[in-house]
N, C-alpha and C positions, 0 to 999 in steps of 0.2 A: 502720113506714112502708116498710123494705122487701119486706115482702110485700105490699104494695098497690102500690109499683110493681115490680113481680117477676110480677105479674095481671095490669098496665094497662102494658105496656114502648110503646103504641101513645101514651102522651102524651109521646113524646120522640122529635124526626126522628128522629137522632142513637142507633145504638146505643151510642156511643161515651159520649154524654153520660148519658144512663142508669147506664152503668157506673160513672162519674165520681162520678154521687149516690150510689150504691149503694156503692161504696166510701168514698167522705166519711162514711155512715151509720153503718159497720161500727166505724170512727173514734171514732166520738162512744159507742159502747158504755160505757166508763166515763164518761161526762158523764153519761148517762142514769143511770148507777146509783146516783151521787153524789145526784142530784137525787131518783131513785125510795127512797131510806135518808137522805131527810129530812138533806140536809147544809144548814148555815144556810146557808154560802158558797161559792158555786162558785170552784175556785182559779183566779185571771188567764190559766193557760196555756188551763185549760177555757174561759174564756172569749172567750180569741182564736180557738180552735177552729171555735166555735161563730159566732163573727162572720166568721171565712173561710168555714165550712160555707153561713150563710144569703146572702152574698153570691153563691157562685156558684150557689148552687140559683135565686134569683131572676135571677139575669142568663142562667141556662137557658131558665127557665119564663119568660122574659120574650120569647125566641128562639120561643119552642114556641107563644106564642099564636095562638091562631086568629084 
């Protein structure tokens, strides 16, 4: 996901916020890896992560709409 926004940085006023997903992304690297090597359970902290991750990506992309 980060090279698809790293191509399109024009769907974000905000360089600043761009940056903010793009680093939240970088974050969730072991989340992803957990999940890509078949782990049954994501552990609780991966989980709040990832529920702080999607909160502020949509309260972004909720700013960014057209």
């Amino acid at each position: 996901y980060a090279k698809i926004i790293e191509k399109y940085p024009q769907v974000f006023r905000k360089k600043e916020e761009k940056n903010e997903i793009l680093a939240h992304l970088h974050t969730l690297t072991k989340i992803r890896n957990a999940i890509a090597h078949n782990a049954v359970t994501i552990p609780k902290e991966y989980q709040n992560e990832i529920t702080v991750f999607l909160n502020k990506f949509i309260k972004i992309m909720k700013k960014n709409e057209s």
